[in-house]
C-alpha positions in Angstrom: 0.0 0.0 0.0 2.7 2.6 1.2 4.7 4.5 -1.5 7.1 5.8 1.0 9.0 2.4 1.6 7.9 1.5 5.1 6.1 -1.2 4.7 7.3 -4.7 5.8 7.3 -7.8 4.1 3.5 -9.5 4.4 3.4 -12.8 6.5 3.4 -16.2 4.5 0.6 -18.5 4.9 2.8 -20.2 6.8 3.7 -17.6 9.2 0.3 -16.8 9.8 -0.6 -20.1 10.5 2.6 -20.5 12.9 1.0 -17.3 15.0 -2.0 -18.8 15.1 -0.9 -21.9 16.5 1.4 -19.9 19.0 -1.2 -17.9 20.3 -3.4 -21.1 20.8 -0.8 -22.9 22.7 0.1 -19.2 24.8 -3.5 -19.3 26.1 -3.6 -23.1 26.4 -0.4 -23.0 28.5 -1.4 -20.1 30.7 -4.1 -21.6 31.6 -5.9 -19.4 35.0 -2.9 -17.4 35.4 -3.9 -15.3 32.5 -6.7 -12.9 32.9 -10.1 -14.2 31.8 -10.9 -11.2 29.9 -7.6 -11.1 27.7 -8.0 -14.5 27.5 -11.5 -14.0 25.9 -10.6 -11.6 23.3 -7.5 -13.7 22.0 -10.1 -16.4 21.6 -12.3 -14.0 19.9 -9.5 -13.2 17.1 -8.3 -16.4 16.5 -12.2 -17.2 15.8 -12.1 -14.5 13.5 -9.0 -15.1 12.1 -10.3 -19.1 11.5 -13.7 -17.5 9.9 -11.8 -14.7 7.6 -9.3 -17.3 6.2 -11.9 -19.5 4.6 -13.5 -16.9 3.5 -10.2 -15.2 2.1 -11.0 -15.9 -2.4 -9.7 -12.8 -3.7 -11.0 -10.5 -2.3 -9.5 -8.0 0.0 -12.1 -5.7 2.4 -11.3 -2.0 2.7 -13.1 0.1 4.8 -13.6 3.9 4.9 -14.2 5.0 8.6 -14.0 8.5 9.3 -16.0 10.9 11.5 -19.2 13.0 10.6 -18.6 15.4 7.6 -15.4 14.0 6.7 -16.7 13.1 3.0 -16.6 9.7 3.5 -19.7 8.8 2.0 -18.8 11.0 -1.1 -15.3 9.1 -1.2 -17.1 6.1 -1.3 -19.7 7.4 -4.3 -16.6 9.0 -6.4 -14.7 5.5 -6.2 -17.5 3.6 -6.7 -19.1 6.0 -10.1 -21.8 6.6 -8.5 -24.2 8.0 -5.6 -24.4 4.3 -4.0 -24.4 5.8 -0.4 -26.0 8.7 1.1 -24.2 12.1 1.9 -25.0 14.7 4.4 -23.9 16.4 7.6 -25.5 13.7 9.8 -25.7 10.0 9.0 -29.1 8.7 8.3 -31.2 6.6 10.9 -30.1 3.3 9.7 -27.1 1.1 10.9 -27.0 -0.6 6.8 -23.0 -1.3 6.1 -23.2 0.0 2.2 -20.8 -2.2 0.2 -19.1 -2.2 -3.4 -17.6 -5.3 -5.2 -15.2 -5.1 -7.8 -14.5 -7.9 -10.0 -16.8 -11.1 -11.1 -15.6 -13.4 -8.1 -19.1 -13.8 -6.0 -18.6 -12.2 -2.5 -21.9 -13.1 -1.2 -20.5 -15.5 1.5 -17.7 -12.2 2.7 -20.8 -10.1 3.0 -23.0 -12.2 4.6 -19.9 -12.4 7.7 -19.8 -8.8 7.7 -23.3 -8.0 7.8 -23.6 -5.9 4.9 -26.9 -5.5 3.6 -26.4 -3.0 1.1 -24.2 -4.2 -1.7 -23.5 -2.7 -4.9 -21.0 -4.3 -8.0 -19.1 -2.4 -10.1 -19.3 -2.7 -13.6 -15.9 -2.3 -15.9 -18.1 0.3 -17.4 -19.6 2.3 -14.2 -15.6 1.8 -13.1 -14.2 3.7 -16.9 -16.9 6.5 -15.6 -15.7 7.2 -12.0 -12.2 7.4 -13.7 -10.4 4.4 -12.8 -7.4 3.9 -14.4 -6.4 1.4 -11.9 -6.8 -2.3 -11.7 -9.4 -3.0 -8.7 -11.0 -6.4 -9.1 -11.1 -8.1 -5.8 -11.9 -5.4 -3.7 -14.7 -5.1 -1.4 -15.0 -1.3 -0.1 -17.7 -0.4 2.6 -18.6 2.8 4.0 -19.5 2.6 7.4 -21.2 4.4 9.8 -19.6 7.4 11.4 -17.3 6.9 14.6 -18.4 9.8 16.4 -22.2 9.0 15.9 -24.4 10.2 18.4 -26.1 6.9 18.6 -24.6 4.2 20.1 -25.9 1.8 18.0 -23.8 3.5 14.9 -20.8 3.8 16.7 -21.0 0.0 17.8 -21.7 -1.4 14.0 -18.6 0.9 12.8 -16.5 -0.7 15.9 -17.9 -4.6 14.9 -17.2 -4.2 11.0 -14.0 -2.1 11.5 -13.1 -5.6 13.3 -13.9 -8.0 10.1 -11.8 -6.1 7.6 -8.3 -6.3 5.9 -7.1 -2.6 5.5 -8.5 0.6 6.9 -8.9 4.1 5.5 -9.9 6.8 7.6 -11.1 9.8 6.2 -10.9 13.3 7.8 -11.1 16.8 7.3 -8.9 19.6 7.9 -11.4 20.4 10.6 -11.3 17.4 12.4 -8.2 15.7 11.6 -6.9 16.3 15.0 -9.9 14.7 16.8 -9.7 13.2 20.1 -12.0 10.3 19.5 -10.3 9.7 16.3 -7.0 9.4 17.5 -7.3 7.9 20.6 -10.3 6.0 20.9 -8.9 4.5 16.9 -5.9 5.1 15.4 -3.6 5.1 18.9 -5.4 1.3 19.5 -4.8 0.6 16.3 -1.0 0.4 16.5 -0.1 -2.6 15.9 -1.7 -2.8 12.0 0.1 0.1 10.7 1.0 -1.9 7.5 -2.8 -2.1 6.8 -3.8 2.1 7.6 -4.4 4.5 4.8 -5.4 8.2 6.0 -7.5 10.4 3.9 -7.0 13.8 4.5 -9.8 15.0 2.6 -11.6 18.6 1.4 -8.0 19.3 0.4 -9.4 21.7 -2.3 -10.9 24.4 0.2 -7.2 25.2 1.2 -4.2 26.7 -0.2 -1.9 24.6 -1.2 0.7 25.5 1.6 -2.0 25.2 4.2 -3.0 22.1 2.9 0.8 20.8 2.9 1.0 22.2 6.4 -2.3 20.0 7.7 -0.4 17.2 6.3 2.6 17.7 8.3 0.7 17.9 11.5 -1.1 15.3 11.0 1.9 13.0 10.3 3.0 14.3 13.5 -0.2 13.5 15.6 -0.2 9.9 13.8 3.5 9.5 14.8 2.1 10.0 18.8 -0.2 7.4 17.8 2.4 4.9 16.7 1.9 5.0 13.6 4.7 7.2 12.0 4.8 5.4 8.4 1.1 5.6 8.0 0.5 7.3 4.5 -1.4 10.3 4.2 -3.0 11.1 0.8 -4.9 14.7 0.3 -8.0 13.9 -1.6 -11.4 15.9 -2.2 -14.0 14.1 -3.0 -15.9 17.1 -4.8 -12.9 17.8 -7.5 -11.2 14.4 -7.7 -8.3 15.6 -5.9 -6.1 12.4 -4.8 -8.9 10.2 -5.7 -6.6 8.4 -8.4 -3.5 8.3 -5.3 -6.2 7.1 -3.8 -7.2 4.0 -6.0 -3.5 3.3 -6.9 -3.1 2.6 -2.8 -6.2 0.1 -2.9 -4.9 -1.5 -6.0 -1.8 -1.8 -4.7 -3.1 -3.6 -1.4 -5.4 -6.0 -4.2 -3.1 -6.8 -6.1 -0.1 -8.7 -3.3 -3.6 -10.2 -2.1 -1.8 -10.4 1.4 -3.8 -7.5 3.2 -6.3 -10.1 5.0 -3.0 -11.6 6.4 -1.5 -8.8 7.3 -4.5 -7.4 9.1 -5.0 -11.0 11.3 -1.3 -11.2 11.8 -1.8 -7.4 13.5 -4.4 -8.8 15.1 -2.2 -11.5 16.6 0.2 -9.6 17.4 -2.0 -7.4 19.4 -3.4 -9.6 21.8 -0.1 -11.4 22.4 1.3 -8.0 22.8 -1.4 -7.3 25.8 -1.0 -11.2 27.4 2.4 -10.4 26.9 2.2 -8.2 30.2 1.1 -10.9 32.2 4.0 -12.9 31.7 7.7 -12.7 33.0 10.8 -12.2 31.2 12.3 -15.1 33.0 11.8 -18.2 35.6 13.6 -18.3 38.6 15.6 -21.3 39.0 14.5 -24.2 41.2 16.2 -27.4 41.5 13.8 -30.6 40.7 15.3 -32.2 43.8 14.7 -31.3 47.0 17.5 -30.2 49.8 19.1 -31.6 52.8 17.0 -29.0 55.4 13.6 -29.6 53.5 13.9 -33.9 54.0 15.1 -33.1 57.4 12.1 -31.4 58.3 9.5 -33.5 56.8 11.3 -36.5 58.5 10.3 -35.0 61.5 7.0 -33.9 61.0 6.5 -37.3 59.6 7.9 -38.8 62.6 10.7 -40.6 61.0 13.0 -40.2 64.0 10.5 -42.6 66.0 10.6 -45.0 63.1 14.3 -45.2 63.1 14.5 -46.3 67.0 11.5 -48.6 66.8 13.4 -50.3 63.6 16.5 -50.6 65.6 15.0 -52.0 68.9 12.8 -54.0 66.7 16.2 -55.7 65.2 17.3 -56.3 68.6 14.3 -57.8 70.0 14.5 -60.4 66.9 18.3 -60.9 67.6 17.7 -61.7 71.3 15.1 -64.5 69.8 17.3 -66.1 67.5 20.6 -65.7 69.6 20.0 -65.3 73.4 19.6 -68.7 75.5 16.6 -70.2 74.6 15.4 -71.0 78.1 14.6 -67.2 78.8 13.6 -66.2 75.0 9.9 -66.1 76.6 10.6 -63.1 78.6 11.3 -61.4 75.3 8.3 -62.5 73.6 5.8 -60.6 76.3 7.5 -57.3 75.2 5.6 -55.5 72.6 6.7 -55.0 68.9 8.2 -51.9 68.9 6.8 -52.1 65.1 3.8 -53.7 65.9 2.6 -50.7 67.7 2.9 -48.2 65.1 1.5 -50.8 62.8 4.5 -50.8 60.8 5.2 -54.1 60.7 4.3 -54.8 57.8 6.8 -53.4 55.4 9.6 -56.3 55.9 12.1 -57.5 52.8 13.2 -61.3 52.1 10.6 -64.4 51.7 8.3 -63.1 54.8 7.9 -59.8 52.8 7.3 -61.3 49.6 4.3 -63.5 50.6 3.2 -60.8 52.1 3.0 -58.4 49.4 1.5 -61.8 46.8 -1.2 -61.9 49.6 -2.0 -57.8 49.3 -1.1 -57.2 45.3 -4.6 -59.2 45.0 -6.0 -55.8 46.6 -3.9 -53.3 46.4 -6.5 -50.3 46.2 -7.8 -50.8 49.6 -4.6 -52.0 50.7 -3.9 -48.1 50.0 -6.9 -47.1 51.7 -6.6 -49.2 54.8 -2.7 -48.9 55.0 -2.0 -46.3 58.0 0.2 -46.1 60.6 0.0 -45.1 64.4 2.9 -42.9 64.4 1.6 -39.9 66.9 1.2 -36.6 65.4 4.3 -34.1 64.7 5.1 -31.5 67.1 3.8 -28.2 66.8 7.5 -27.0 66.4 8.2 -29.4 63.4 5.0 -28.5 61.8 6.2 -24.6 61.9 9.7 -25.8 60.9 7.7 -27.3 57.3 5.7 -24.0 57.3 8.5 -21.7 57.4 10.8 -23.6 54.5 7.7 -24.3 52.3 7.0 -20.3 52.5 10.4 -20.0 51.6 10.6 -22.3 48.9 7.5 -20.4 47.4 9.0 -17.5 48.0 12.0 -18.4 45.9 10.0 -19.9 43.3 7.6 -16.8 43.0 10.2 -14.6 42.4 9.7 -12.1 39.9 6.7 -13.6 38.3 3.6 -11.2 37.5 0.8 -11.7 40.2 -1.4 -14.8 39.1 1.8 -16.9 38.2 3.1 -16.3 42.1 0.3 -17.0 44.1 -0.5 -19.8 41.5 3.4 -21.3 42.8 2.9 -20.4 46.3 -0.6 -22.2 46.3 1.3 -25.2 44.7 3.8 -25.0 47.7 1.4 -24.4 50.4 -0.6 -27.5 49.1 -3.0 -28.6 51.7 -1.2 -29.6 55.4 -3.2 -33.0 56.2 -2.6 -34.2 52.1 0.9 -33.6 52.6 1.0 -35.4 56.3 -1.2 -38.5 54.9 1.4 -38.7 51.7 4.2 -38.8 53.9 2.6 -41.4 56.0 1.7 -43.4 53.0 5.9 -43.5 52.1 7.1 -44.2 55.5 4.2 -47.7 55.5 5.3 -48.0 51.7 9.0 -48.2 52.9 10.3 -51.7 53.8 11.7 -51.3 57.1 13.2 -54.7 57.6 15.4 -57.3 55.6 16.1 -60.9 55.5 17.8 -62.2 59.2 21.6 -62.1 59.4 22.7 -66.4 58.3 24.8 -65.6 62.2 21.7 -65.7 63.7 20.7 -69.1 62.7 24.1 -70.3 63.2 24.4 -68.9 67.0 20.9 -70.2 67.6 21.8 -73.3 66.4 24.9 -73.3 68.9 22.7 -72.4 71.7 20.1 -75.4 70.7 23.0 -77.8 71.1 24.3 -76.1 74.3 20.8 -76.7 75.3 20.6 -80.2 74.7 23.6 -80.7 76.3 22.9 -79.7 79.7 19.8 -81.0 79.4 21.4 -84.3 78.5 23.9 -83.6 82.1 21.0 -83.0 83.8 19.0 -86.3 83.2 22.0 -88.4 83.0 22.9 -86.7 86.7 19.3 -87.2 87.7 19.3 -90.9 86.7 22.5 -90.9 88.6 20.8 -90.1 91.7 17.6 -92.6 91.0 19.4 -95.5 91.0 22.0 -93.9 94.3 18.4 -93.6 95.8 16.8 -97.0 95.0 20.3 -98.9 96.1 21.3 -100.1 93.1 24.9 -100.4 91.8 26.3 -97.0 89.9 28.3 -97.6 86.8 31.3 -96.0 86.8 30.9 -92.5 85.7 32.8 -90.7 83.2 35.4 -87.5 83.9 37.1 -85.5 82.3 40.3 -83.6 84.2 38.8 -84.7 87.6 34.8 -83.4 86.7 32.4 -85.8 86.1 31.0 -85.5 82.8 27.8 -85.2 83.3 28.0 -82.3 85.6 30.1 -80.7 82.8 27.3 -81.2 80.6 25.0 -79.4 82.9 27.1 -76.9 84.1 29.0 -76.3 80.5 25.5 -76.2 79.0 24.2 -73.6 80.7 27.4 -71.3 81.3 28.1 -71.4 77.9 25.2 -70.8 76.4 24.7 -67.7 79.4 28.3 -66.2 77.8 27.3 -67.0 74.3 24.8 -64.5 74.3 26.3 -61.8 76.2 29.5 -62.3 73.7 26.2 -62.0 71.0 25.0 -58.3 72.9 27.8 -55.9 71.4 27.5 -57.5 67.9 23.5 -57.4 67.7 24.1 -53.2 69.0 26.2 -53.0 65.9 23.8 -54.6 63.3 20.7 -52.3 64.7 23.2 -49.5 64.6 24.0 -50.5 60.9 20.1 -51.5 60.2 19.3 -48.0 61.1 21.5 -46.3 59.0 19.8 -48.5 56.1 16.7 -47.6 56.6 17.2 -43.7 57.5 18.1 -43.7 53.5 15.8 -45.5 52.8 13.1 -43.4 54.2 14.6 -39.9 53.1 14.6 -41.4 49.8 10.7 -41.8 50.1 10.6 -38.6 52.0 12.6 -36.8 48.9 10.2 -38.6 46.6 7.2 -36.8 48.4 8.9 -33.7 48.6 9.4 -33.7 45.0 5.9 -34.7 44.1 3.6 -32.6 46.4 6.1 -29.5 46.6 8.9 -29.5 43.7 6.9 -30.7 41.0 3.7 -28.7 41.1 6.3 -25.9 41.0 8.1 -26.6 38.4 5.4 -27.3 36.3 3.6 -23.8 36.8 7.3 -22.4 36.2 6.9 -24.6 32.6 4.2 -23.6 31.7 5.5 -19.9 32.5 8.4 -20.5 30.3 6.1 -22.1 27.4 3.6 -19.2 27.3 6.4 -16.9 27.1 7.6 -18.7 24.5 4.6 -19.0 22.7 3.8 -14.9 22.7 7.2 -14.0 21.7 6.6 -16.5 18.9 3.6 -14.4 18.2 5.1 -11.0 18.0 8.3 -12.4 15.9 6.0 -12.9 13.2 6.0 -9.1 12.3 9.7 -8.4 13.5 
């Protein structure tokens, strides 16, 4: 359109169908941290922009908008040949979109989107008469109602239409070029599709021709404010023909690259991504996918994973003591409760026990998940604060710097409810096998024992057969002894002093493996306390930072288009 060189290349099919699927995917990925009403009127375009493109042919819709008086209307009837729409000071009663078709290519299905009742096609021969020298098949021109119209229902159909069309030519007057509704409420909006504005600085002829070069200056000026500093600016008057024929070469111009319908959707585009554009940061901060060492700490507490650790470790002695103490006073050891038991934890063994265990529950393993809860007591309110303090830091950090709806949308996913959180990490301390298959020295020491056992028992009834027969006179067989004690009382005695040292020599080495079966399953259990960590905290995170980073990325997509 321009003949001063400013114009930019027009967007490929291609490109326009890349910003299309960029802002798609920008509102998709923003999700509820992008305002409802931006997020409304992006949808709104791309509708349009879906609607125009089938309805593209070739055809390109220009518009004359202008205010009341401007000569718009008589514009209209000078490019058309004739008087198609009706001129005067005020517009007439009636909200009809007047439209004029050049070319034999049926528009009927263009019109019927815009709403244009009143539609006129121009003949090659009523074209020859309005003094066309210009090729213009393919364009559609309306002439809409005026902008500044009194009644609101005017004003609106002007604003609706102004929204269907490919390039835009307002017409003003040297009275009213520096209008406030025109240049604010319009043109300064209007930004963005600069490649697509034509400005009609019309009733030239009732000015000198330095006065009329000065209102052109200005007005260059006042469109500059407006962002549009390349806009063209033709002088035209509608009653001589001034600038009409600079007037058609600029449409036919726009008709003939056929691109004006993309560059008006691409502008379009690149408005609305523009305006989400301020709802999204220029960066993430960074947050590790993996929890700390401070963060596990504190939900070990809170989840009462010290407790666990001494229960496992006097539960490891207590099942030491019954395979390697002496067997005659294992019983006292059986009255004690489980320290596992009570917390109801176990359950969660290793080795062949664990294994039939978890054949018998993988038949039911949804209400196993249901009915699977421990006893542990509730945390302290000090470790509770201690959680509540570094989850408000860690949303802190990952808040950082984001507009409003993307921060609380991360702190919410940090703060995530307090009793989902507790009954997750309850769910990975049950889920967490807290003991393995027995040490092979157990059996072995047991076994030892058994025999030890045996053998005093054996002392004892051979000494109290001994006796029997001293007691019912009969003659004793000569008894065995070994370095001057009789054997039998070594049995006894041997037995049970043995077995009594065995066990104590036993004590320091069953400390040791409950020290070292500890250890095991404090990794164990900040593993699954990491894993929860990383699901309920880190992860929602992240994922709200993601989708940050993607709508970002999809909006700048966007607004590269025109760059």
């Amino acid at each position: 359109m321009s003949r001063r060189g400013r114009r930019a290349t027009a967007p490929s099919p291609e490109q326009l169908k890349d910003a299309v699927a960029g802002l798609i995917a920008a509102i998709d990925e923003g999700g509820d941290q992008l305002p409802p009403e931006r997020v409304a009127s992006a949808r709104k375009i791309l509708r349009k922009a879906s609607e125009r493109l089938e309805l593209v042919g070739n055809h390109t819709v220009v518009a004359l908008a202008g205010a009341t008086g401007s000569g718009k209307s008589s514009t209209f009837n000078r490019l058309v040949g004739s008087a198609v729409s009706t001129v005067g000071m005020l517009r007439p009663t009636t909200t009809t979109i007047s439209s004029a078709v050049w070319g034999s290519d049926p528009a009927n299905d263009l019109l019927d989107w815009i709403g244009s009742a009143s539609r006129h096609r121009v003949s090659p021969e009523r074209a020859e008469r309005s003094g066309a020298t210009e090729h213009l098949d393919g364009l559609v021109l309306l002439d809409l109602p005026d902008v500044d119209s009194h009644r609101v229902a005017h004003r609106a159909e002007a604003d609706r239409v102004l929204g269907l069309t490919d390039v835009f030519v307002w017409v003003t007057d040297p009275q009213k070029y520096a209008d406030g509704i025109l240049h604010e409420d319009y043109l300064r909006r209007m930004r963005a599709h600069e490649a697509v504005t034509l400005v009609v600085l019309n009733q030239a002829d009732r000015l000198a021709p330095d006065e009329a070069a000065a209102c052109r200056t200005h007005l260059r000026e006042l469109l500059a404010d407006d962002g549009l500093p390349n806009a063209e600016v033709i002088l035209t008057s509608s009653r001589t023909g001034q600038g009409l024929d600079e007037l058609r070469g600029a449409l036919a111009g726009a008709v003939r690259a056929a691109t004006a319908a993309r560059v008006r959707l691409v502008g379009d585009l690149h408005t609305e991504a523009e305006a989400l554009r301020a709802y999204v940061g220029d960066t993430e901060p960074t947050v590790s996918s993996e929890p700390d060492a401070a963060l596990v700490a504190a939900l070990a507490r809170t989840a009462g994973v010290p407790i666990v650790l001494d229960s496992v470790e006097r539960d490891y002695r207590a099942r030491a003591s019954v395979h390697t103490g002496w067997p005659l006073t294992r019983w006292v050891g059986g009255m004690r409760a489980n320290p596992l038991r009570r917390f109801r934890l176990d359950r969660t063994v290793l080795g062949a026990e664990g294994a039939k265990r978890r054949k018998q529950t993988e038949q039911d393993q949804e209400i196993g998940a249901v009915l699977a809860r421990s006893s542990l007591p509730e945390a302290t309110p000090a470790a509770r604060a201690a959680v509540a303090t570094l989850r408000r830091r860690l949303g802190t950090k990952a808040s950082q710097g984001l507009p409003a709806l993307w921060a609380d949308a991360v702190e919410i996913a940090t703060g995530s409810d307090e009793d989902d959180l507790a009954d997750a990490l309850d769910q990975a301390i049950v889920g967490t096998p807290l003991r393995a298959r027995n040490p092979a020295w157990w059996y072995v020491v047991g076994a030892l024992q058994w025999i030890l056992v045996l053998a005093a028992l054996g002392g004892l009834l051979w000494l109290m057969l001994l006796w029997a027969m001293s007691a019912a006179q009969l003659p004793l067989p000569d008894t065995p002894t070994y370095s001057g004690i009789p054997v039998p009382t070594g049995l006894l005695l041997g037995g049970l002093v043995a077995g009594g040292l065995l066990a104590l020599v036993c004590v320091p080495f069953v400390r040791i493996g409950g020290r070292r079966r500890r250890r095991k399953v404090e990794k164990r259990l900040g593993g699954a306390i990491a894993g929860v960590a990383k699901a309920r905290l880190l992860d929602p995170q992240n994922e709200i930072l993601g989708r940050h980073r993607r709508t970002r990325e999809n909006l700048d997509r966007v607004l590269a288009t025109r760059r």
